[in-house]
C-alpha positions in Angstrom: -34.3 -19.2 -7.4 -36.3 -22.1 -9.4 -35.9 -25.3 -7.4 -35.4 -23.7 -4.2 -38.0 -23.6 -1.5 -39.4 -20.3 -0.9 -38.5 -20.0 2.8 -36.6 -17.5 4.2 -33.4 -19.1 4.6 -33.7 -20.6 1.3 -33.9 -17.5 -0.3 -31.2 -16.0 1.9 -29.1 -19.2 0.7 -30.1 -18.4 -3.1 -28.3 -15.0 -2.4 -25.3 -15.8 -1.1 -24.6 -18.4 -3.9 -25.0 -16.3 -5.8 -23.0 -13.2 -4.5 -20.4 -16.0 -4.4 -20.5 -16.9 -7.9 -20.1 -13.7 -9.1 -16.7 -13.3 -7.2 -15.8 -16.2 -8.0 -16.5 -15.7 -12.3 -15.1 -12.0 -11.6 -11.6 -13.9 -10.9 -11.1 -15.4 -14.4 -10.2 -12.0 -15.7 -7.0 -10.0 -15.1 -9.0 -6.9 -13.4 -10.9 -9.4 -11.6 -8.0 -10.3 -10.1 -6.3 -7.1 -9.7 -9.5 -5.9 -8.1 -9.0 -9.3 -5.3 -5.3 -7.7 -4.4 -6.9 -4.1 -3.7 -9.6 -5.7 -1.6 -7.3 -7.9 0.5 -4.6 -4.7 1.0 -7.7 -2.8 1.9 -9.0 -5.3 4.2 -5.4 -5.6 5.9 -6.2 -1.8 6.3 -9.2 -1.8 7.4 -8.3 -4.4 10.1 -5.2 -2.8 11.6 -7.2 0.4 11.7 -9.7 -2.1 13.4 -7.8 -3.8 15.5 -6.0 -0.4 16.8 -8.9 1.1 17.8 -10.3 -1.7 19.8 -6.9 -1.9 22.1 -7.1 2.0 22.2 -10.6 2.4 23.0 -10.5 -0.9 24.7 -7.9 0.2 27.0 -9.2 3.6 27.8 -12.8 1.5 29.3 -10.6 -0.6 30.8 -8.9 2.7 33.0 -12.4 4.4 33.5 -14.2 1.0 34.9 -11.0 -0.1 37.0 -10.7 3.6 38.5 -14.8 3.9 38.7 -14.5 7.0 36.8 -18.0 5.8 35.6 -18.8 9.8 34.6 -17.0 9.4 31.6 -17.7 5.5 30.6 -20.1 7.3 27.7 -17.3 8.8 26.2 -16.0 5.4 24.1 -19.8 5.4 22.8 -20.0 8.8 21.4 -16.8 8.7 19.5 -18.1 5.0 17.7 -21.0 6.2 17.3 -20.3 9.7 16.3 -17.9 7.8 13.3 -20.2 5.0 12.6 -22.9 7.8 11.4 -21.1 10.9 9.9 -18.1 8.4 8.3 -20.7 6.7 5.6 -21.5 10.5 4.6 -18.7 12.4 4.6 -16.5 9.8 2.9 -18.4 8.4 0.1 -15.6 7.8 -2.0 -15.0 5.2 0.0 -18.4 4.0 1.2 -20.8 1.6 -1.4 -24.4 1.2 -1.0 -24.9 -2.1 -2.7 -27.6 -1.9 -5.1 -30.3 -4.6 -3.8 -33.4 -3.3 -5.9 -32.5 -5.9 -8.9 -33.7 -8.9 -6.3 -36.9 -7.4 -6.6 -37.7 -9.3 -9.8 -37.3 -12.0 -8.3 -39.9 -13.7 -5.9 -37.9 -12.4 -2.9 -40.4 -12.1 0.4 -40.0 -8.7 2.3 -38.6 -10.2 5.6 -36.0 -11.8 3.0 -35.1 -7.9 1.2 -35.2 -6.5 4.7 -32.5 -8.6 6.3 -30.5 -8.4 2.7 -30.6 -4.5 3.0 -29.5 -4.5 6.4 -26.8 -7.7 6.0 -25.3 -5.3 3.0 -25.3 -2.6 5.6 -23.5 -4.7 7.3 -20.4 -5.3 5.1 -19.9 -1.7 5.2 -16.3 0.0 6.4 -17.7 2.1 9.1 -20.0 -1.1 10.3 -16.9 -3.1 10.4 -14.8 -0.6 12.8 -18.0 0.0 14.6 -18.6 -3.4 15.7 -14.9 -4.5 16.1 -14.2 -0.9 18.3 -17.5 -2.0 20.6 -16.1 -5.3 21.1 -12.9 -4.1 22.4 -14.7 -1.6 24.7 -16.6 -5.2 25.7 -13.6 -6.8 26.1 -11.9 -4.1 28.3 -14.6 -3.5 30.6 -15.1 -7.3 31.3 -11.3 -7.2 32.0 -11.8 -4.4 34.7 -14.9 -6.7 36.1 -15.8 -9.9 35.1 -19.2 -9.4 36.8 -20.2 -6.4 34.3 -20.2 -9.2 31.5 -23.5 -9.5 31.2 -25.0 -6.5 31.4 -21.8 -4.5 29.3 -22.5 -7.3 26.0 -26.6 -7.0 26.4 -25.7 -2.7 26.1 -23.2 -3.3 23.7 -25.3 -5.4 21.3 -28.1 -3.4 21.4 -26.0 -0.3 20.8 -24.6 -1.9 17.9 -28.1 -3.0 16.8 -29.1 0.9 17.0 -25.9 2.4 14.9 -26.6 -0.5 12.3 -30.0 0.3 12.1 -30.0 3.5 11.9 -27.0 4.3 9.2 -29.0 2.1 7.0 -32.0 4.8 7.5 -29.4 7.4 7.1 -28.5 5.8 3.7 -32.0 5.2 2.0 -33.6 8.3 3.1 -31.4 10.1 2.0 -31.2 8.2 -1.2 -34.6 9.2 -1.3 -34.8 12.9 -0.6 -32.1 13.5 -3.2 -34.2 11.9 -5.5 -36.6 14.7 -6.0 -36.7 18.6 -6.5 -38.4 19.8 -3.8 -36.3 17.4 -1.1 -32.9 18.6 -2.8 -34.0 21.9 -1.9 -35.1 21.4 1.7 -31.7 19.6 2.2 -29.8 22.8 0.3 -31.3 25.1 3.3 -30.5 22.6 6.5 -27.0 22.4 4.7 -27.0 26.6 4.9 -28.5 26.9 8.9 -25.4 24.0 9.7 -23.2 26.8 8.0 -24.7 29.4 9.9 -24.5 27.2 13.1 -20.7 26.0 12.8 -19.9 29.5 11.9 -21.7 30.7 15.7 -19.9 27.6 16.8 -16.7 29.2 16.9 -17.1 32.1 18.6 -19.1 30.3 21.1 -17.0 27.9 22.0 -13.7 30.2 22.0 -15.7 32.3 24.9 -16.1 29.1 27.2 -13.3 27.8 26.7 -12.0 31.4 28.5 -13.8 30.2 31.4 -12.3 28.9 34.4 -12.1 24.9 34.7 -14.9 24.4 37.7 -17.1 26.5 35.6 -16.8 24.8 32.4 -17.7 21.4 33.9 -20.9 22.9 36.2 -21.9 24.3 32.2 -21.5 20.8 30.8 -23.0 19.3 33.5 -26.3 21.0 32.6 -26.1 19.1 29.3 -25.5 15.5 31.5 -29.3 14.8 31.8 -30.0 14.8 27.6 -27.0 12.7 26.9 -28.3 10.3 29.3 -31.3 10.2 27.2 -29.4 9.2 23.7 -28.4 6.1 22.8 -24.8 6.5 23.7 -25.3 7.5 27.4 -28.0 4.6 27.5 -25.6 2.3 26.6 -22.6 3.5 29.4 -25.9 4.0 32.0 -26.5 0.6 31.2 -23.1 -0.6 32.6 -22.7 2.3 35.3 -26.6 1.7 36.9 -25.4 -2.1 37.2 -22.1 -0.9 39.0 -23.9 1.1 41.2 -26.8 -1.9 41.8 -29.3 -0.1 40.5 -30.8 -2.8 38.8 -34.4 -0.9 37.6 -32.6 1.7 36.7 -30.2 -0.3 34.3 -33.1 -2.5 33.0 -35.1 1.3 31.7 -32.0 2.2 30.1 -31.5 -1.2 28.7 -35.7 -0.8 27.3 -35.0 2.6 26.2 -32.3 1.9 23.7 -34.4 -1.0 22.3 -36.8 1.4 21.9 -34.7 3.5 19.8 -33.3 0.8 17.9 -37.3 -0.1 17.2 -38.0 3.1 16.3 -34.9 3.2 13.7 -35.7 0.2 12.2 -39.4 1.5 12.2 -38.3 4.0 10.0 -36.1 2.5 8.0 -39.1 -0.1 7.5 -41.3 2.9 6.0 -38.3 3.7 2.8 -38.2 -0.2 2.0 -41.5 -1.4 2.3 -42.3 1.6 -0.5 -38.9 0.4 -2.3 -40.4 -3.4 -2.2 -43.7 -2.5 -3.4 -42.4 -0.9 -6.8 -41.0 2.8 -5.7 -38.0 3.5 -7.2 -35.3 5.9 -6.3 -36.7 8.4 -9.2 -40.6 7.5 -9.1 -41.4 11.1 -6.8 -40.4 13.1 -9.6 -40.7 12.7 -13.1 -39.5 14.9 -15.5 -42.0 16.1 -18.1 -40.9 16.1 -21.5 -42.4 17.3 -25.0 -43.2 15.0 -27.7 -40.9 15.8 -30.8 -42.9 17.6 -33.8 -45.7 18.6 -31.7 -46.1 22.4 -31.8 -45.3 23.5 -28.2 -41.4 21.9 -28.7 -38.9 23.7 -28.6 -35.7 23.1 -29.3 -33.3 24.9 -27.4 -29.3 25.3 -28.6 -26.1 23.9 -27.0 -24.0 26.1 -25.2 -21.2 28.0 -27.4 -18.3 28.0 -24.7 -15.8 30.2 -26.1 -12.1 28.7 -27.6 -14.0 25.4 -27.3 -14.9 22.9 -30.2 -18.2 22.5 -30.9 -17.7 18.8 -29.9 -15.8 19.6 -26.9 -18.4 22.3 -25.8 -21.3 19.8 -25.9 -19.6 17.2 -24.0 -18.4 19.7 -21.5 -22.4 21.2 -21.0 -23.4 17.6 -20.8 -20.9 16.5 -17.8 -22.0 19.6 -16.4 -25.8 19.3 -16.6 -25.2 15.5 -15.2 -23.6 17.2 -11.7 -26.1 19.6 -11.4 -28.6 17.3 -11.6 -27.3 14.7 -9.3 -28.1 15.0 -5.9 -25.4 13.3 -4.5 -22.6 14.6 -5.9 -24.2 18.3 -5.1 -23.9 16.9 -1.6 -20.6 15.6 -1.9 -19.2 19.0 -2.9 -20.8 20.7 0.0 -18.8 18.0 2.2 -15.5 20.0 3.0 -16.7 22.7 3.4 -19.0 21.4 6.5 -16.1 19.2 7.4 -13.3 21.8 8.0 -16.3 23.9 10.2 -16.8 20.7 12.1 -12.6 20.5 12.6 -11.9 24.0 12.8 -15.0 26.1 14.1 -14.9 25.4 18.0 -11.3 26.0 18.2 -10.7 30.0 16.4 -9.5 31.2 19.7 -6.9 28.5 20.1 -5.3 28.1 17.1 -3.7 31.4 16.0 -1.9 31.9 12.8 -2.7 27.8 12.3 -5.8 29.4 10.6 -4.2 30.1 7.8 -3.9 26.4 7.1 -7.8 25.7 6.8 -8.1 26.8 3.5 -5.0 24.8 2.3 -6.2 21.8 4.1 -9.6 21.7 2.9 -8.6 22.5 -0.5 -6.6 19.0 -0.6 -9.9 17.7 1.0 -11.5 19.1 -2.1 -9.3 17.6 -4.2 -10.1 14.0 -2.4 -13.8 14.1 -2.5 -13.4 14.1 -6.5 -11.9 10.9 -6.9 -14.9 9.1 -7.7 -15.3 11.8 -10.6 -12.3 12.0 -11.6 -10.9 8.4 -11.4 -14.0 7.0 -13.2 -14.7 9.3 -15.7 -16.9 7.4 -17.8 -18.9 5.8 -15.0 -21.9 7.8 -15.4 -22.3 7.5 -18.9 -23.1 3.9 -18.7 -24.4 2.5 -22.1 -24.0 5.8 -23.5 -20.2 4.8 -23.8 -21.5 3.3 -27.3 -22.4 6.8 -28.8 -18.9 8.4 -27.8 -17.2 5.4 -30.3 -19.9 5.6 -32.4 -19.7 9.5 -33.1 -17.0 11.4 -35.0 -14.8 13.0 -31.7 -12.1 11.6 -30.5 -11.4 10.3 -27.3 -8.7 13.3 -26.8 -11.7 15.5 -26.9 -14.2 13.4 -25.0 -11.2 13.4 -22.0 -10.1 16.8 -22.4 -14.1 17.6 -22.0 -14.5 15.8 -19.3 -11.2 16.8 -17.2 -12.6 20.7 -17.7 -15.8 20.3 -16.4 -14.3 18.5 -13.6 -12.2 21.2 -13.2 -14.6 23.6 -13.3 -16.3 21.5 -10.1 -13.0 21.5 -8.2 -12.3 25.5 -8.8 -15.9 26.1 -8.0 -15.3 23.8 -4.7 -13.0 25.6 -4.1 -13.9 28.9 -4.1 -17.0 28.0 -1.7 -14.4 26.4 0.5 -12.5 29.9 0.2 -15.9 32.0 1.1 -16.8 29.9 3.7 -12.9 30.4 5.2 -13.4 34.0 4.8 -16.5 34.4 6.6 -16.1 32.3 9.7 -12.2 32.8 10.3 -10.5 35.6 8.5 -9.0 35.8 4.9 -6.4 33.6 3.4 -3.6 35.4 3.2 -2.0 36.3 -0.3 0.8 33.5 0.4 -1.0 31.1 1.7 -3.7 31.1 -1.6 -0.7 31.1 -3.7 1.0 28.3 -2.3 -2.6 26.3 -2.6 -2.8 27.3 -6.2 0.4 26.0 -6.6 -0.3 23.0 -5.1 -3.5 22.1 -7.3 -1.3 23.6 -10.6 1.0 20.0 -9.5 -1.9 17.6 -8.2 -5.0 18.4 -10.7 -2.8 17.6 -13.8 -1.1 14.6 -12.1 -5.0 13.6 -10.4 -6.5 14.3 -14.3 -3.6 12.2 -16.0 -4.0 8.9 -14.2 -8.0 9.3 -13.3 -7.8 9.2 -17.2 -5.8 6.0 -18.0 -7.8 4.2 -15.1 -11.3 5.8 -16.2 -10.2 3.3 -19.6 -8.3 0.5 -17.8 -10.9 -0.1 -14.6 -14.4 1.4 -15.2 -17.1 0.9 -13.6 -20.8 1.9 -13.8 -21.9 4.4 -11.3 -25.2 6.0 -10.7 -24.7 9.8 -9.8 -28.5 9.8 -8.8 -28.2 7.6 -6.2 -26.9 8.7 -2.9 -23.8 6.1 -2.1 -23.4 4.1 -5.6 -20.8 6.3 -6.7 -17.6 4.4 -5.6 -15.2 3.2 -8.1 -13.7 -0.3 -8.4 -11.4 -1.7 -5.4 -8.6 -0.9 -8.3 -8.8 2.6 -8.8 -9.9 3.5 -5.1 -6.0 1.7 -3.9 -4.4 4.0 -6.3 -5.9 6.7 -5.9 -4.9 6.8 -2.1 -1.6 6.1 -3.2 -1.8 9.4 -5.3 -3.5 11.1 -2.7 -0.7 9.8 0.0 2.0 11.0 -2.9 0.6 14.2 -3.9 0.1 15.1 0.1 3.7 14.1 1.2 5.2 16.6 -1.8 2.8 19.1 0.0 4.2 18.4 3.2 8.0 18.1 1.7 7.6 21.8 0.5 6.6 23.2 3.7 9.6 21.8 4.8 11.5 23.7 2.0 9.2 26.8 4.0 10.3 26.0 7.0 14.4 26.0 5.8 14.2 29.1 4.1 11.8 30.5 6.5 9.3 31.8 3.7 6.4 30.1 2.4 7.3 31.7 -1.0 9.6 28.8 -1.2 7.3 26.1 -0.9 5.2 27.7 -3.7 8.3 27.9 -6.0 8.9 24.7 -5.3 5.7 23.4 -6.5 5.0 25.5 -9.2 8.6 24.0 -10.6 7.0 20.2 -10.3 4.0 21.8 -11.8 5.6 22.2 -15.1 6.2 18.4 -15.8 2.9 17.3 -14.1 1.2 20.0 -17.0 3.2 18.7 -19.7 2.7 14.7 -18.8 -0.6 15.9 -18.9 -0.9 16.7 -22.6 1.4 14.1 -23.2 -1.0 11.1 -21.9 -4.4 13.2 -23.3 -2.6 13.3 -26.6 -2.9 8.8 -26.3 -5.9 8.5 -25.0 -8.1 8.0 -28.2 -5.1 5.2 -29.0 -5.5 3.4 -25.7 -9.4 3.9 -25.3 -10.2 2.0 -28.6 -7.9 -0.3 -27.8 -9.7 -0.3 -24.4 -13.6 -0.5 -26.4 -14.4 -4.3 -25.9 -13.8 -3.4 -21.7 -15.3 -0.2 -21.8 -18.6 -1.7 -23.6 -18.8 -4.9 -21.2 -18.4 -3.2 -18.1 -20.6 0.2 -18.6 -23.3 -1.2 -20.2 -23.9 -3.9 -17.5 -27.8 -3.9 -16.7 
């Protein structure tokens, strides 16, 4: 920033130069511009998916102000604002916290860091469809009545202002708790009472929905006064106390949801005003560690995994040891589970033999939640990527290491998925776990083979540790969907097989035939890796040992 002057906007200047210069350098390489085409295909879909959900949601405001069905004007709110928060968190594949704590050597103020951290915030997925979905529910209110403009865009900024806010405080707070010991485990038991509570869920919500219509509402109705007082209802009271020309009415709800969105950025204040003044993500807890030769050290033996290589064994303990370690990724494997509870729990009385889908369906889910693992598997090793070329393994091994623990993550995924089926709905039956095994026999090997070759021909460093900088490049996250998308529609094609033979028997035969290329292609492409890695080692060096 030499030559600059240090005011605000000069430094915010300094920053987008240089943000631009890097994607401009990035270019003059082949990934570079690989990585440009997955970014624009992904913006296309982010857009449509944008622009769809502004008609939609914009249409359904449209109805419920023209009809003055102002009871239900909240509704748009709670679904943006319901994706805008829980999106970021259950998708992190496909979510990247930009790492901002490199400014801080420079002479950055910390007005400057705080509008950087929440302008990155800003360039998030869920922050774009948020924003663009509110405008549309702007634009269709406005097109019901034009004299609602007004008050509908001072609700709908400052609801926007809120949800911005606040999943930035989502972000680095929970950055933070995973961070330490004690905060893992405090997060480990709220994870285990939302179990318990999505598991109650069910058989609560399959009782009322027994109930007769009339009664149902008069029981939600009781609820009406709370979601009045959240940010969501402020923002459709807002609108509705202006329709009904209750102007101090509209102006406390207008005050209120500032107030919220002062309070969130309050908070969010406390993380990066620590962060700013030298905390780092790993400063509350330091690991204590014995000085070699002194008399209390102990070293303590490598695990000895049986019909493993000694090589092979070591690398496997040490991919290991890095997941248990990493709070994130403990957090991301806990993700389908909670998710099929959220999809599934309220609705056990209305879904009959569909039950026998959840484990099935959260098992691909599991499968999903590992591409950032899978498809970059030498992310986390960072400058440690010198020691593997330096030592005397090959990369066969290295892969073939790394692929098992990963395995070993997905099976045990899945078998907490499979617990967690058991206990809230009713055991998979026999069928239905063999056709999932099937399944994964066909989509691990396939999911293993090209997460390898793009682990060597697009890495990127990743920091398990930190919660949301575990994305892959633009690159690998395309294909990957497009092996997801793939792997999914062979799924789908053998229930059809099902279906036509009228046994689901067939639909596991079916894919346990497809699962004996996927194996052997495996093998095949493990038994070139070592070829194409040191090949690869210039790339490999450049990109994962970036400061």
């Amino acid at each position: 920033m030499a030559g600059l002057s240090p005011g605000l906007g000069a430094q915010l200047r300094a920053i987008g130069i240089l943000r631009w210069r890097l994607f401009v350098n990035s270019l003059r390489s082949i990934r570079g511009r690989l990585n440009l085409v997955s970014r624009v295909l992904a913006t296309l879909l982010v857009l449509a998916s944008a622009v769809g959900g502004a008609i939609t949601l914009g249409a359904v405001a449209w109805g419920m102000t023209s009809d003055h069905q102002l009871q239900w004007l909240s509704v748009p709110f709670w679904l943006i604002c319901l994706f805008w928060q829980l999106f970021p968190v259950m998708a992190t594949a496909f979510t990247q916290n930009i790492d901002a704590s490199s400014l801080l050597r420079f002479p950055l103020s910390y007005p400057g860091y705080f509008l950087v951290r929440l302008i990155y915030g800003a360039l998030d997925i869920a922050t774009v469809l948020g924003v663009t979905w509110s405008l549309g529910v702007l634009i269709g209110i406005s097109a019901a009545d034009a004299t609602l403009v007004p008050w509908a865009l001072l609700a709908i900024c400052s609801f926007v202002a809120f949800n911005l806010a606040l999943a930035r405080t989502v972000f680095v707070w929970i950055e933070h708790w995973l961070s330490t010991r004690r905060s893992k485990e405090v997060m480990g038991v709220l994870f285990l009472v939302m179990l318990i509570a999505f598991q109650l869920a069910g058989p609560i919500l399959g009782r009322y929905s027994k109930w007769p219509a009339p009664r149902r509402l008069a029981a939600l109705a009781k609820f009406l006064p709370l979601e009045r007082l959240l940010t969501p209802g402020l923002a459709a009271g807002v609108i509705t106390k202006d329709i009904q020309h209750h102007l101090p009415a509209a102006v406390f709800s207008a005050a209120l949801l500032a107030a919220y969105t002062a309070g969130a950025l309050c908070i969010l204040h406390l993380r990066l005003h620590d962060q700013y003044r030298g905390e780092g993500a790993f400063s509350g807890e330091k690991r204590k560690t014995a000085l070699v030769g002194s008399g209390n050290s102990k070293v303590r033996r490598g695990w000895r995994v049986p019909l493993l290589p000694g090589p092979v064994s070591a690398v496997y303990e040490k991919e290991l040891r890095y997941f248990s370690r990493s709070g994130p990724m403990l957090f991301t494997l806990v993700m389908p589970v909670i998710m099929v509870f959220v999809l599934w729990g309220g609705r056990h009385a209305l879904m009959g033999q569909q039950t026998n889908f959840v484990f099935p369906v959260g098992t691909a889910y599991c499968l999903l939640v590992m591409t950032n693992i899978v498809y970059n598997s030498f992310g986390g090793d960072g400058g440690g990527i010198q020691f593997f070329l330096f030592s005397p393994i090959s990369f066969r091994q290295i892969t073939a290491a790394k692929n098992l623990a990963q395995l070993t993550i997905l099976a045990l995924d899945v078998f907490i998925l499979w617990l967690g089926v058991r206990l809230v709905f009713q055991p998979p039956r026999f069928r239905v776990v063999a056709f999932t095994v099937a399944w994964l026999l066909f989509a691990a090997p396939i999911n293993f083979s090209i997460g390898n070759l793009l682990s060597v021909y697009s890495p990127k460093r990743i920091d398990y540790a930190v919660f949301g900088r575990q994305r892959a490049a633009e690159t690998t996250i395309l294909v990957s969907l497009g092996v997801q998308m793939a792997l999914l529609g062979f799924g789908a094609l053998a229930l059809v097989v099902a279906r036509h033979y009228h046994s689901l028997w067939a639909a596991t035969t079916f894919l346990s035939i497809l699962a004996l290329p996927a194996i052997a292609g495996y093998f095949v492409f493990l038994g070139r890796i070592t070829v194409i890695a040191l090949g690869r080692r210039d790339v490999l060096t450049g990109e994962l040992c970036k400061a």
